[in-house]
N, C-alpha and C positions, 0 to 999 in steps of 0.2 A: 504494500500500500504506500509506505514511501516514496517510493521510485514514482509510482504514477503522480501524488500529489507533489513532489519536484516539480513534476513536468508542469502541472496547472500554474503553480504558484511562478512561473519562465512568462506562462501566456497570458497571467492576469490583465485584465484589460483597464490596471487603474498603476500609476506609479506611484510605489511606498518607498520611502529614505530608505537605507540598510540600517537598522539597527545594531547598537553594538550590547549583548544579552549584557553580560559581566556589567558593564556601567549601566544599565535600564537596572540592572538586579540591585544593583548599591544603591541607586535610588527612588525607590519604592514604598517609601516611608509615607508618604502622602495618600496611598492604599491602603497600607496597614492597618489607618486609624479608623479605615472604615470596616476590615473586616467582622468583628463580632457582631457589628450592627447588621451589616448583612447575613453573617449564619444566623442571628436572634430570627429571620424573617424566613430560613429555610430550614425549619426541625427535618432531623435527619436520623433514619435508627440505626445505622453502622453497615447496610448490605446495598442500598440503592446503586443506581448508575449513573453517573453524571457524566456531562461533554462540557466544556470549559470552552466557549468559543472566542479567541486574541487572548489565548493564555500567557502570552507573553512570557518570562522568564521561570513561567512554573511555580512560584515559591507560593502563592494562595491556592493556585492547584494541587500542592504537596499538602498544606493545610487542609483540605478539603478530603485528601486521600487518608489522612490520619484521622479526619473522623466518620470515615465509610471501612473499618477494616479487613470486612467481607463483601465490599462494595468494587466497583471498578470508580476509575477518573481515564477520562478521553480529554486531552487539553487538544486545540487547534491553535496554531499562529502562521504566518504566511511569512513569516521572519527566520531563516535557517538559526543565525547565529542565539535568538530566541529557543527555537526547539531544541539546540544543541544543547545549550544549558539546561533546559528543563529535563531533557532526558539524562543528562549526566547527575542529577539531583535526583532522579524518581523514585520512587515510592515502589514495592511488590507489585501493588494492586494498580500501577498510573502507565499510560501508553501517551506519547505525544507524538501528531501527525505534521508533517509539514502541507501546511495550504492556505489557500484565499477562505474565509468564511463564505464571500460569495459562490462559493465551488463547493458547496457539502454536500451537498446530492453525487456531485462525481466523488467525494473523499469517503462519503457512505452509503454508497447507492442502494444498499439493501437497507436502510434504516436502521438506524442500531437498537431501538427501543430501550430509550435512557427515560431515566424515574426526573431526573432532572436536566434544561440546557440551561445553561448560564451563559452570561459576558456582565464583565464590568468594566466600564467606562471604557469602551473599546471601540461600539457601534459607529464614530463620529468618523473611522478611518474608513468604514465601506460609504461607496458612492450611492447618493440619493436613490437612485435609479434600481438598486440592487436590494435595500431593504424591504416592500413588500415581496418578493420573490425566496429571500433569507428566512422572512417571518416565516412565510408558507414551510419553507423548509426545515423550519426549528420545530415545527409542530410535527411535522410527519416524522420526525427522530422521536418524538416524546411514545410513550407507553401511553394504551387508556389510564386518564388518571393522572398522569405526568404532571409536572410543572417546568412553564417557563419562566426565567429568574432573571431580568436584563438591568442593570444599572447603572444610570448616564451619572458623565462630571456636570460641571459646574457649567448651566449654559446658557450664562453670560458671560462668564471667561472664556466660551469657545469660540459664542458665537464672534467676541471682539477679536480674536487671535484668526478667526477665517477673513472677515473682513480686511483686516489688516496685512491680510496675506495678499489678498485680489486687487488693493491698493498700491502694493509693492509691484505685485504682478504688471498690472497694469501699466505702469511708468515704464517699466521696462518692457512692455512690449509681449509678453508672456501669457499664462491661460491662467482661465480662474481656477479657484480653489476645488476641486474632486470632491472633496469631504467638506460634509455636511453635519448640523446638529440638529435632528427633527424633535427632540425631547419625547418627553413619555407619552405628552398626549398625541402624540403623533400615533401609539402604538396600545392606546387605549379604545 
């Protein structure tokens, strides 16, 4: 499964910076403070399935594996140097895929039927255009019964930091900004 989501994550049809795992992983502290407030909101009995979708450097995803220990954890990121770390940190029960989120039907085509999908504060890097299609496709992963688990930053610090990008862009001549912040009630 590697090998093919390599290949999607070559043909994404949106460009992402490269990431460097090791420095995103040192500074993640801004995550952290939100994790308990986020598990208080997803009781968990120690065996579910969860898909962790822009799990980025793994270390809430490993969180997550310690309190499922007869559970599985699926993280996703579309960032090599990302998955590398995660997998080099993983868990018994944790598998991490290299891909585009907007590509999960091709990373799981047979559905995995997870009890949980997640992302936190990740959503604002897939392109407008992709998230009804993603939603669809977080539901079809889920089990009857499932839960989906999504949580946006801060979005009026996003949305000023997009503008400020297509500002920039713009002078120089450049394309607007790919990512978007549709907030919750977009997905209410």
């Amino acid at each position: 499964m590697a090998e093919q989501s390599s290949q999607i994550v070559n043909k994404a049809d949106v460009w992402l910076p490269p990431w460097d795992g090791v420095a995103y992983a040192a500074n993640t502290g801004h995550h952290r403070v939100f994790d308990a407030a986020f598990l208080a909101t997803l009781p968990l009995q120690g065996d579910e399935r969860l898909l962790d979708l822009c799990c980025g450097s793994g270390d809430f995803t490993r969180a997550i594996a310690d309190l499922v220990p007869d559970g599985e954890v699926l993280g996703v990121d579309a960032q090599p140097s990302m998955v590398g770390l995660a997998r080099a940190c993983a868990a018994p029960n944790q598998t991490f895929v290299l891909g585009a989120v907007q590509h999960l039907g091709a990373l799981l085509p047979d559905g995995a039927g997870f009890d949980v999908v997640m992302s936190r504060a990740a959503l604002h890097w897939v392109p407008e255009a992709d998230h009804a299609p993603l939603l669809a496709e977080c539901f079809r992963q889920l089990r009857p019964g499932g839960r989906l688990r999504l949580e946006f930053g801060g979005g009026d610090n996003v949305r000023a930091m997009l503008a400020l990008f297509d500002d920039c862009s713009a002078r120089l001549g450049g394309p607007r900004c790919p990512w978007t912040y549709l907030g919750a009630g977009y997905y209410l």
